[in-house]
C-alpha positions in Angstrom: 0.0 0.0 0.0 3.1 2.5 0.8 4.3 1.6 -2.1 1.7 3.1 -4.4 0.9 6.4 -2.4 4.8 6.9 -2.7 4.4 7.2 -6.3 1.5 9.0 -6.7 1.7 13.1 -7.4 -0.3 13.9 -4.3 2.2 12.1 -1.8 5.4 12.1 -3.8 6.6 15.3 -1.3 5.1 13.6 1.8 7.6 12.0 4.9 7.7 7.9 5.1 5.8 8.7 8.4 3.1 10.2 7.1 2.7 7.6 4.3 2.9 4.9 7.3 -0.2 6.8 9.1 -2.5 6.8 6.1 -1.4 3.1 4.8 -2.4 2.0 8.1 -5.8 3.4 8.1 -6.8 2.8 4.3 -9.5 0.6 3.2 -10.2 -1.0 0.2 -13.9 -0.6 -1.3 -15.3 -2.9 -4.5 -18.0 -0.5 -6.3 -20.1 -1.7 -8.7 -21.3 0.1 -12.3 -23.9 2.6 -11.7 -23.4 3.2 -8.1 -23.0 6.8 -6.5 -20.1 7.0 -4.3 -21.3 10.3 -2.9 -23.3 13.5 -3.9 -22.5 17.3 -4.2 -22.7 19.0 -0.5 -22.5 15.8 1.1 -20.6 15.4 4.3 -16.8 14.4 3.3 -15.6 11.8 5.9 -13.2 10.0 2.6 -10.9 10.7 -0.4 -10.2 8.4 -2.7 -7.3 6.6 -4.6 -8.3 4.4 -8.0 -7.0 1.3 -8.3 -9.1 0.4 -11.2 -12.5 0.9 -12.6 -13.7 4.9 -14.0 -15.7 7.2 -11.9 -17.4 10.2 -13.3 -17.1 13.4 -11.1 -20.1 15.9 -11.8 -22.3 18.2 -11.3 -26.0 18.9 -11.3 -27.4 21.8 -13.1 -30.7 23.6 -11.9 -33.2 21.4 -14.2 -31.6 18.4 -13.6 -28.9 17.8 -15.8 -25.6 16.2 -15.0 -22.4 18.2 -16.0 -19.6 16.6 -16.1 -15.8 17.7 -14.6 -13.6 14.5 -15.2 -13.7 11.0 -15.7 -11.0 9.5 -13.8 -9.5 6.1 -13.8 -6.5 4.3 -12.3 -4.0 6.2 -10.4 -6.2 9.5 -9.8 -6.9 10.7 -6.2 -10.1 12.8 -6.0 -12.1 14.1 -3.1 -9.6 15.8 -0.9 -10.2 19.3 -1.9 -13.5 18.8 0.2 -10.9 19.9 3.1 -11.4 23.3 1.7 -15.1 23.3 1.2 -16.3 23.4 4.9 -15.5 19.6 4.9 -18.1 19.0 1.9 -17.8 17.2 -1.5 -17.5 19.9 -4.6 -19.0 17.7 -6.4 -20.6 14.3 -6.8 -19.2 10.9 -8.1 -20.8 8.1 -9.8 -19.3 4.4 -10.7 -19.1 4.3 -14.3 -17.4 0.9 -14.7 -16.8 -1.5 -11.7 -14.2 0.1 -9.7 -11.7 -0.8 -7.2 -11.0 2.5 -4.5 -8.7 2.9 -1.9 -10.5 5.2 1.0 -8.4 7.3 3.1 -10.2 9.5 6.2 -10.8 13.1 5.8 -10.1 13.3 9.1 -6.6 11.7 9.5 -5.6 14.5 6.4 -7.1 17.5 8.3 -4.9 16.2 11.9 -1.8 16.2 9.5 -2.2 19.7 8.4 -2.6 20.7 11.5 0.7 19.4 13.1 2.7 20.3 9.5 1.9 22.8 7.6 4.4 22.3 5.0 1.8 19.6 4.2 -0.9 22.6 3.3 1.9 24.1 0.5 2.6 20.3 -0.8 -1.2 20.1 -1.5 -1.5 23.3 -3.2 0.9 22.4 -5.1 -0.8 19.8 -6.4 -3.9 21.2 -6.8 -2.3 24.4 -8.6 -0.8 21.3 -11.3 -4.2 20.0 -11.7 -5.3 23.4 -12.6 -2.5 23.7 -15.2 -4.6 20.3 -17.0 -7.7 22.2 -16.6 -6.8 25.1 -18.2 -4.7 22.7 -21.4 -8.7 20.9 -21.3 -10.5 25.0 -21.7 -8.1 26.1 -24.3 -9.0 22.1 -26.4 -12.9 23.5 -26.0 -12.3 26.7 -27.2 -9.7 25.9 -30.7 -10.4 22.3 -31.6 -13.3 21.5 -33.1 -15.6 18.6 -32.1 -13.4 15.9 -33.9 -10.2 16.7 -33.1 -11.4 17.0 -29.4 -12.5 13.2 -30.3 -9.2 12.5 -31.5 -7.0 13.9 -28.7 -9.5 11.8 -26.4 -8.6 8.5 -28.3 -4.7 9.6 -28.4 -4.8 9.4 -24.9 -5.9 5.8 -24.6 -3.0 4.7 -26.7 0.2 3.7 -25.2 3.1 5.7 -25.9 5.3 4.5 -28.7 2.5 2.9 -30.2 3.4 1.6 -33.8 1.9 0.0 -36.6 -2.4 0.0 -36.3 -3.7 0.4 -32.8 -7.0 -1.1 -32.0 -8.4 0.0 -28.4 -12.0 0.1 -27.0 -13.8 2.9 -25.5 -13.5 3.1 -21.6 -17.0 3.7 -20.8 -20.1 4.6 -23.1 -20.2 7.0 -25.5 -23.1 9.4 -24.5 -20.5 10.0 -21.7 -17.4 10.5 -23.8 -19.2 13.0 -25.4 -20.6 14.5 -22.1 -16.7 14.6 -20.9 -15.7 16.6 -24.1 -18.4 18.9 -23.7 -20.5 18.1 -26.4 -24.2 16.8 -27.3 -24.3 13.0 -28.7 -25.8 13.9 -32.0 -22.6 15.9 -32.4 -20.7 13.5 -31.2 -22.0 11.2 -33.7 -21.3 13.3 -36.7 -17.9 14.5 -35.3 -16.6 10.9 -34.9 -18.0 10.3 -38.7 -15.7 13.2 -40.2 -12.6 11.8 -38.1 -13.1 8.6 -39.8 -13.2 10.5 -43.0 -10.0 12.7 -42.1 -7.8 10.1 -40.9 -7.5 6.4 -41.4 -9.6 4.7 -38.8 -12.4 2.8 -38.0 -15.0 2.1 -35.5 -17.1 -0.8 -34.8 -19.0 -0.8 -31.1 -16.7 0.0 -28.7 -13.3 -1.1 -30.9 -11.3 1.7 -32.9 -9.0 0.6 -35.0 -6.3 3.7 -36.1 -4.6 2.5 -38.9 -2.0 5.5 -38.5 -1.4 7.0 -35.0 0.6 9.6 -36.8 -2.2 10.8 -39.2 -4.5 11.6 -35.8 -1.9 12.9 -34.1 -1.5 15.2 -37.1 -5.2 16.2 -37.5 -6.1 16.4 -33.6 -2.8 17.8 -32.3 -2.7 20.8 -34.8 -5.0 23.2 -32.8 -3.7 22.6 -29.6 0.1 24.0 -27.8 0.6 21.0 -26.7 2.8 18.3 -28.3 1.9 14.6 -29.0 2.3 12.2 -27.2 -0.4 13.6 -24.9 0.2 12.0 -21.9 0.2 15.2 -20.2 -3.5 14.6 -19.0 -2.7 11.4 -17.7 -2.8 10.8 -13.8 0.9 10.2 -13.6 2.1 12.5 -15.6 1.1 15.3 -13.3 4.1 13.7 -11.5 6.5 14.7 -14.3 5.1 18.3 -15.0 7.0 18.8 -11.5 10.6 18.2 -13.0 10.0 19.8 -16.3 
């Protein structure tokens, strides 16, 4: 268990003792699909590590509709900003595909910061480099268009180095890719029909096939200041923004 926190961005600055204190009073929760893990305003007593599985973070509008921050998988930490909300969620979480969590207390983070407040600047520093993938995700909304934001998405799923034709599925359903990109289906739809035209790729189900990484790397990667490969908005490469 110490051995994963070490490695994550959120504990990478933190003393072996503190890593000790929160191994020891971890558990391990089995969620299945569908399930909400806990709702905006909701009294925070837990934050989360992924082992596996996606969870969708969101919130709801005035009329009932969801709107959708992140959809986080393996290696992401997420509800320990609630320490700065009056000790209540920001927003809510919902299982999207059968997930494995680590749960730390609330409670045990708050003691910590009180007896070290080095540990305050350490988070804020993380927070302030998740904020630095927020802003890369507003300025993809605002210059790419609706298929290139579909093929950054799909970029990131590949593994880096990736050669020859890549054939991946879909982490979770596509009414909430398109909810994650900020788009309606219908647009979805016809956006991932003109990347098929632009590049050479093609989608059955849930399976992609890109025939040339390259090509959509080309086409998505053109309106954007970042540089493939994009693992930038990857969970552990937070960790690596640090040293660059």
């Amino acid at each position: 268990m110490k051995d994963i926190l070490c490695h994550h961005p959120f504990v990478t600055d933190f003393r072996r003792d503190i890593l000790g204190r929160f191994a020891d009073e971890v558990k391990t929760v089995n969620i299945p699909k569908g399930k909400t893990l806990f709702l905006q305003e909701d009294q925070a007593e837990w934050f989360y590590y992924i082992k596996n599985g996606w969870v969708k973070l969101f919130r709801e509008t005035q009329d009932g509709n969801d709107v959708v921050l992140n959809v986080v998988s393996e290696g992401y930490i997420f509800g320990e900003t609630a320490l700065f909300e009056q000790n209540t969620y920001p927003f809510s979480a919902e299982i999207v595909e059968d997930a494995t969590l680590l749960a730390f207390p609330l409670l045990s983070l708050e003691k910590e910061i009180g007896q070290d407040k080095m540990l305050v600047l350490e988070m804020l520093d993380y927070i302030g480099r998740q904020n630095v993938l927020k802003d890369l995700e507003i300025e993809h909304r605002t210059i790419q268009n609706a298929s290139q934001r579909i093929g950054c998405f799909l970029l990131r799923l590949i593994k880096e180095n990736a050669d020859g034709p890549v054939t991946l599925r879909l982490p979770y359903d596509k009414t909430l890719i398109a909810a994650r990109l900020g788009m309606q289906p219908e647009t979805f739809s016809r956006a991932l029909t003109t990347l098929q035209k632009k590049v050479k790729m093609r989608v059955k189900g849930s399976a992609v096939t890109i025939e040339n990484v390259e090509q959509l790397a080309g086409f998505s990667c053109g309106a954007c200041s970042g540089l493939f490969p994009c693992s930038d908005l990857r969970p552990e490469c937070v960790r690596r923004q640090k040293t660059l």
